[in-house]
C-alpha positions, 0 to 999 in steps of 0.5 A: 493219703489219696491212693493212685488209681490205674486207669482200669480202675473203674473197670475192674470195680465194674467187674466187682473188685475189691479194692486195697491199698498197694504201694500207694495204689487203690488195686483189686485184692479179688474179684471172686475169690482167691481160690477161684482165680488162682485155679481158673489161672492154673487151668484155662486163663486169668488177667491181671491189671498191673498198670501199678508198675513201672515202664520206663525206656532207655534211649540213646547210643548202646544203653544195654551197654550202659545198663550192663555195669548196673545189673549181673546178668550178661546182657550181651546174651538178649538181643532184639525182642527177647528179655531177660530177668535181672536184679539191680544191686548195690556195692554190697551185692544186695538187692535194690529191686528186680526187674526186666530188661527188654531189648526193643529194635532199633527205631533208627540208626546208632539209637537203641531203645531198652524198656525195664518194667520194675516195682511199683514201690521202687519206682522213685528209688530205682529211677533216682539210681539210674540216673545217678548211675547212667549220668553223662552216657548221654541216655534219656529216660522216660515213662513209658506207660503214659496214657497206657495200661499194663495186662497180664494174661496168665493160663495155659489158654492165654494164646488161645483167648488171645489169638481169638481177640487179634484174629492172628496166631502168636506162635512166633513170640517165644518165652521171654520174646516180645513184639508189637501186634496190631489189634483191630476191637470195635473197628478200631485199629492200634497196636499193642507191646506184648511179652511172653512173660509173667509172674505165675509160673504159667505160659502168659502174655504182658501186655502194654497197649493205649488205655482205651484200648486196653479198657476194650481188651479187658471186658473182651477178654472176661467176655471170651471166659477169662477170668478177671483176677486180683493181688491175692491169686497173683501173690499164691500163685507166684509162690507156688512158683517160688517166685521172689515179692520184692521187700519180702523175699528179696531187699538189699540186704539180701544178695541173689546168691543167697537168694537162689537167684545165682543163675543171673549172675554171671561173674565169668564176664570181663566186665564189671558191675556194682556189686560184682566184687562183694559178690565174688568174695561171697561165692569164694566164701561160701553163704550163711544163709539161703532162701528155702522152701518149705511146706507144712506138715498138716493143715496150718497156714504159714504168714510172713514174719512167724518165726522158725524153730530148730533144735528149740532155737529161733533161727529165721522167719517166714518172708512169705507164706500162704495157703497153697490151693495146687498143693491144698497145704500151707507153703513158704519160703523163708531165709534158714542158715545154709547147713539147714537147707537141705531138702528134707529137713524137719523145722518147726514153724511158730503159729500162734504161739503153737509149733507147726512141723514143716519140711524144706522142700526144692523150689519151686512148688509147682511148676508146669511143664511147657 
């Protein structure tokens, strides 16, 4: 199987990435070590090569219209740069992918433009849904990262390294705000989409920008102290922040409501959206089953699919789990039924044919307070 290459890839294998396989993509696992990217990222800034990802526009009269009837979320609430998370379902309310929606500004009159940034995995599945779903709306739907890269910038210091490198202050781009800046790198001048959002729980930037000048950006960046970081620090650090892996955490068998993700559902709204009545059956019926948090007693480190005991009954396993270098202590989040969800609650977690206690814990593990 010939794997896809990002057009950083050579970059990164420069700055000494190890690379894997991830969802048909040769991409860094780590450049030094796990732990040490998770922690340069909680305390001053590390960068990410997501260029995996999908990046797609719609395009046409009122898309964030059309787009409404496929997601739950009020999207009447974001207007001209600003964003919002969401998931797309299917008929059963189960999730078909997450992703973000950004509202961009008006290029001309009556035509309006949305990007989405979904799942590398879901790129083919997604886009064969959408157009399905949006046909004769008289939308176009187009790649929107050709001949580009896709950074994330994640730390505390993020705007700080980042400012440095434009020569201008990005205060005024809000979470969950985007813009285009110009950038100026070795006298050559371009522009670049940048969005204050994430996937680690830390203040950050997403940035889209022409591959060139995204190479320039990246060795800019580690020159400036940033930390070049992989697939493993990304994967701690997002569920430290109890942030969901599509097809581990989340599927479509899975429903937002069950999956703590009911804040982007919106049922007061008038309109309806695939998946709206399957999901107000279940909010008047209560769920079975909830995704939960929870954290390993002693030392011992939790890995998808280990299964969970209570009352010596099996009753769910582990959808993801790692070793949390902020806490120095195994954490997971798992699907448990919902009378055993209350934080506090003893359950024992099978490692190896040994039972490890753990205790169900509030979401998320960690957060920063910005």
């Amino acid at each position: 199987m010939t794997l896809n290459k990002t057009p950083l890839h050579k970059t990164c294998t420069k700055h000494g990435g190890r690379m894997v396989e991830f969802a048909g993509w040769e991409l860094p696992i780590q450049f030094s070590s796990v732990i040490d990217e998770h922690n340069s990222v909680r305390r001053n800034a590390g960068i990410f090569d997501i260029s995996h990802m999908g990046v797609f526009l719609i395009q046409g009269v009122n898309p964030k219209d059309a787009l409404q009837n496929l997601v739950p979320s009020d999207l009447d609430r974001i207007g001209h740069g600003e964003a919002c998370y969401t998931v797309l379902l299917n008929k059963s309310g189960g999730i078909i992918d997450d992703l973000i929606i950004y509202d961009l500004e008006n290029q001309q009159e009556n035509m309006n433009k949305i990007m989405i940034i979904i799942n590398a995995s879901c790129i083919e599945s997604d886009i064969t849904w959408l157009k399905k779903n949006l046909n004769g709306k008289g939308l176009e739907i187009s790649n929107a990262k050709s001949n580009k890269v896709l950074i994330a910038l994640q730390g505390p210091e993020s705007e700080n390294h980042l400012n440095q490198i434009l020569g201008q202050k990005l205060v005024n781009i809000p979470k969950f705000g985007h813009k285009e800046v110009p950038i100026r790198i070795n006298d050559e001048c371009d522009s670049m989409f940048i969005a204050r959002t994430g996937y680690t729980g830390e203040d950050g930037f997403e940035i889209l920008v022409r591959k060139e000048t995204g190479k320039e950006l990246w060795c800019k960046l580690i020159e400036n102290g940033v930390t070049p970081c992989g697939l493993g620090a990304r994967d701690t650090l997002r569920l430290e922040a109890a942030m969901p892996l599509y097809g581990n955490d989340i599927n479509e068998n899975t429903t937002p409501l069950e999956a703590g993700l009911g804040w982007l559902v919106h049922l007061e709204t008038p309109g309806e959206f695939i998946g709206k009545n399957a999901l107000i059956d279940q909010n008047q019926k209560g769920i079975q089953k909830k995704l939960v948090a929870l954290k390993l007693d002693k030392k011992a480190i939790p890995r998808k699919g280990y299964p969970i005991i209570f009352n010596n009954k099996s009753i769910g396993e582990i959808t993801s789990g790692t070793w949390s270098p902020t806490l120095n202590q195994g954490i997971a989040l798992a699907y448990l039924p919902v009378e055993i969800t209350k934080p506090g609650t003893k359950i024992s977690v099978k490692i190896r044919d040994k039972m490890h206690s753990a205790t169900v814990t509030k979401k998320p593990f960690y957060r920063r307070v910005f």
